[in-house]
C-alpha positions as CSV (number, residue, x, y, z in Angstrom):
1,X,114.3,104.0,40.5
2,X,112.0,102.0,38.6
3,X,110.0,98.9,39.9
4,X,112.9,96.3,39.0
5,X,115.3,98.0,40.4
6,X,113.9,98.2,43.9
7,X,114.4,95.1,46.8
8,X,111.9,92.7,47.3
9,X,109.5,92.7,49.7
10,X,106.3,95.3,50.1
11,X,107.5,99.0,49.3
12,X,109.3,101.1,51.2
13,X,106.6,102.9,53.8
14,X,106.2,107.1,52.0
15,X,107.2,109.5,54.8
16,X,104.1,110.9,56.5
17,X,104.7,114.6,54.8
18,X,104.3,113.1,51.4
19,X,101.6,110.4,52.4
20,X,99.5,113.8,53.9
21,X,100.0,115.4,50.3
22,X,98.6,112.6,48.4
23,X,95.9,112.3,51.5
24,X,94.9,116.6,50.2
25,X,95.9,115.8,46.7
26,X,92.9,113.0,46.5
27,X,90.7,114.6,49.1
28,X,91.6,118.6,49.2
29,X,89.4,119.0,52.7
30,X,91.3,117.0,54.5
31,X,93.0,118.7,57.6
32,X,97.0,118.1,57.3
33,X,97.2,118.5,61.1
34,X,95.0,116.6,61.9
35,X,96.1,113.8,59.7
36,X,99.7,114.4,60.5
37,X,98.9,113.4,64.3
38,X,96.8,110.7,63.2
39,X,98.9,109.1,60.8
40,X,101.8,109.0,63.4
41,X,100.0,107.8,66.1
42,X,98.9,104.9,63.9
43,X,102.3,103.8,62.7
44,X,103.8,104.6,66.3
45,X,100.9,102.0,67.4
46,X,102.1,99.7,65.1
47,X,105.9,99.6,65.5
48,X,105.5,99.3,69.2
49,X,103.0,96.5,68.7
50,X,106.1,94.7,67.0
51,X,108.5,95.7,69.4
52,X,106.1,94.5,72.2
53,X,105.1,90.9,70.3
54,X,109.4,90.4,70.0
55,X,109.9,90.7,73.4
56,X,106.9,88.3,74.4
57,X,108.0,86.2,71.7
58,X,112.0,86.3,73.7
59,X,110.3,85.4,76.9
60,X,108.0,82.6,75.2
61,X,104.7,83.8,75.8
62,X,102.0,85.1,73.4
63,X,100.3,88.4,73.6
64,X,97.1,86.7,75.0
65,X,98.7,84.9,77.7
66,X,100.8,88.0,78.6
67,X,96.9,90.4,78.9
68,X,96.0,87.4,81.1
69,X,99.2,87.5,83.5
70,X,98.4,91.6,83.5
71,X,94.6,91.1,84.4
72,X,95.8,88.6,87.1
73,X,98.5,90.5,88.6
74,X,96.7,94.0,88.9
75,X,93.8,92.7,91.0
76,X,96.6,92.5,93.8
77,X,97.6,89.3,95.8
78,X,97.1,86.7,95.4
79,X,96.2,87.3,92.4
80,X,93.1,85.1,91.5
81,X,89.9,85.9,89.8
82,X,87.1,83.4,88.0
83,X,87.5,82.6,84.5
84,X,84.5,84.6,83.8
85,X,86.1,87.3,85.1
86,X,89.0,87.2,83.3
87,X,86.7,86.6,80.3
88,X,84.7,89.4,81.1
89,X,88.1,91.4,81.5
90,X,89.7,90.7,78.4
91,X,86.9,90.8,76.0
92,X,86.7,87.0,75.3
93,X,84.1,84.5,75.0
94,X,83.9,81.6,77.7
95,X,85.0,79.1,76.1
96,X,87.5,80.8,74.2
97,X,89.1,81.9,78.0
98,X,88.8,78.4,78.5
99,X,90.8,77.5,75.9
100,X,93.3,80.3,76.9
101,X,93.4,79.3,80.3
102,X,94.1,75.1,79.2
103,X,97.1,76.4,78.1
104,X,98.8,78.4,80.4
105,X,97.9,76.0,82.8
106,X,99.7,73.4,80.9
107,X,102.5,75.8,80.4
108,X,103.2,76.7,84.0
109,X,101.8,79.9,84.1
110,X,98.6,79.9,86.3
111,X,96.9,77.2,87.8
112,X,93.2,76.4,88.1
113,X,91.4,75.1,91.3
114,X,88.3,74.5,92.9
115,X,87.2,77.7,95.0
116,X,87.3,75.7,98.8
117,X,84.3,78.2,100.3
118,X,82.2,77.8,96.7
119,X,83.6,74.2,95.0
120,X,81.0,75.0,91.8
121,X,83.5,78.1,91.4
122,X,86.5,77.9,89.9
123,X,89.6,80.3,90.5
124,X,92.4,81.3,88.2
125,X,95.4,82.0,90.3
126,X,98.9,83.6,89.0
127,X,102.0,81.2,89.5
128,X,105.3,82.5,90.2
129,X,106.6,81.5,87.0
130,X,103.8,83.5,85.6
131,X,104.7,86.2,87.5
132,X,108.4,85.8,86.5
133,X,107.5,86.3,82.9
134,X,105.1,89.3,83.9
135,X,107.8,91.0,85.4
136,X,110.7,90.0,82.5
137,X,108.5,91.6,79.8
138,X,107.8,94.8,82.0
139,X,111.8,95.4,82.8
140,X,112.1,94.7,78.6
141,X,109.6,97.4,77.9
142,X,110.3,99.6,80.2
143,X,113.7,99.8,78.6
144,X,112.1,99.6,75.5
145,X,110.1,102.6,76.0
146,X,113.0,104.8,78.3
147,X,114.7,104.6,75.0
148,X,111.6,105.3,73.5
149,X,111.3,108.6,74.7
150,X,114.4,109.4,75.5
151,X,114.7,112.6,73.3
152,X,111.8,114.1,75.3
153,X,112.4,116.7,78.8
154,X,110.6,115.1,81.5
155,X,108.0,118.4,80.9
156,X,107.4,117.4,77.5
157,X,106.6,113.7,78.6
158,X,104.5,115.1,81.3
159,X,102.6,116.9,78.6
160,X,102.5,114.3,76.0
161,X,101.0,111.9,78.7
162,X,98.3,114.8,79.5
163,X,97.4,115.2,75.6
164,X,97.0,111.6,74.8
165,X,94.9,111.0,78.1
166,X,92.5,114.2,76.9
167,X,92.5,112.1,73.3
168,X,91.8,108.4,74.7
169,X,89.2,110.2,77.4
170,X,87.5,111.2,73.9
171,X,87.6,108.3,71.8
172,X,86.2,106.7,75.4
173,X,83.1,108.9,75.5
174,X,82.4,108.5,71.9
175,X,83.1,105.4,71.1
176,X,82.6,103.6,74.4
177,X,82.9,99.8,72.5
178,X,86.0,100.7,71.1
179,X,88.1,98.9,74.0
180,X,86.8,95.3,72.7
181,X,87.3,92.9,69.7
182,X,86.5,94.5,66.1
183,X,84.4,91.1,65.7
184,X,82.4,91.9,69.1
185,X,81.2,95.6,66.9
186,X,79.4,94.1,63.9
């Protein structure tokens, strides 16, 4: 097939086998394994980043307002923390949870108060309509990710779940700045 003859758009993604051999073909000490497991973890990352955004995107929230429903909802009822919490939570500057916070507010999502026992402190508290759309985009990506794995024995997702913990524990211990912003590491 020769360049005019294929669709438009970006090209078709290679298949990870024949991406590895141009990987040893460029650089011969590369590990194929190693790569292989690397390579697919990457693009797995990336299509269930997609499928993740579409479903926010279906229940009309962004990413950043859904990782500010989560941080809300897992301190427990009833669900409240300070914006510099949250801020501190998330990996965001003040004003830029500020900002985040303006707008969920304005959407319906949280609300923002005076703290009665400190009135200097503010408090960040989950609404049940921000709840609501907490819980739709868990029941979508828990089917999401059933499916997902489907094709796995529930040994085989026992183990996968023990490998990738042993992997994450690593990158954790190594590289104990990689849970923030890329901008926050320069």
């Amino acid at each position: 097939m020769t360049a005019a003859d294929r669709p438009p758009g970006p090209p078709p993604e290679l298949d990870l086998d024949e991406q590895i051999a141009i990987y040893q073909r460029e650089y011969p000490e590369v590990d194929p394994q190693v790569e292989k497991v690397v390579t697919a973890l990457g693009r797995l990352t990336r299509r269930m980043n997609v499928a993740y955004a579409r479903q926010l995107s279906a229940v009309g929230i962004s990413n950043a307002e859904w990782e500010v429903l989560k941080a809300l909802l897992v301190v427990g009822k009833p669900y409240r923390l300070g914006p510099g919490d949250l801020a501190k939570r998330l990996g965001l500057t003040p004003a830029a949870m500020t900002h985040r916070i303006d707008r969920m507010v304005a959407e319906g999502l949280v609300t923002r108060e005076r703290d009665e026992t400190n009135r200097v402190r503010v408090i960040v508290e989950l609404t049940d309509e921000g709840r609501g759309k907490w819980l739709e985009t868990m029941r979508m990506a828990s089917a999401f990710e059933q499916d997902l794995l489907q094709d796995l024995s529930p040994g085989e997702r026992t183990q996968l779940g023990e490998v990738l913990e042993r992997l994450l524990r690593r990158v954790e211990a190594t590289q104990p700045d990689a849970g923030g912003r890329l901008e926050d590491l320069g």
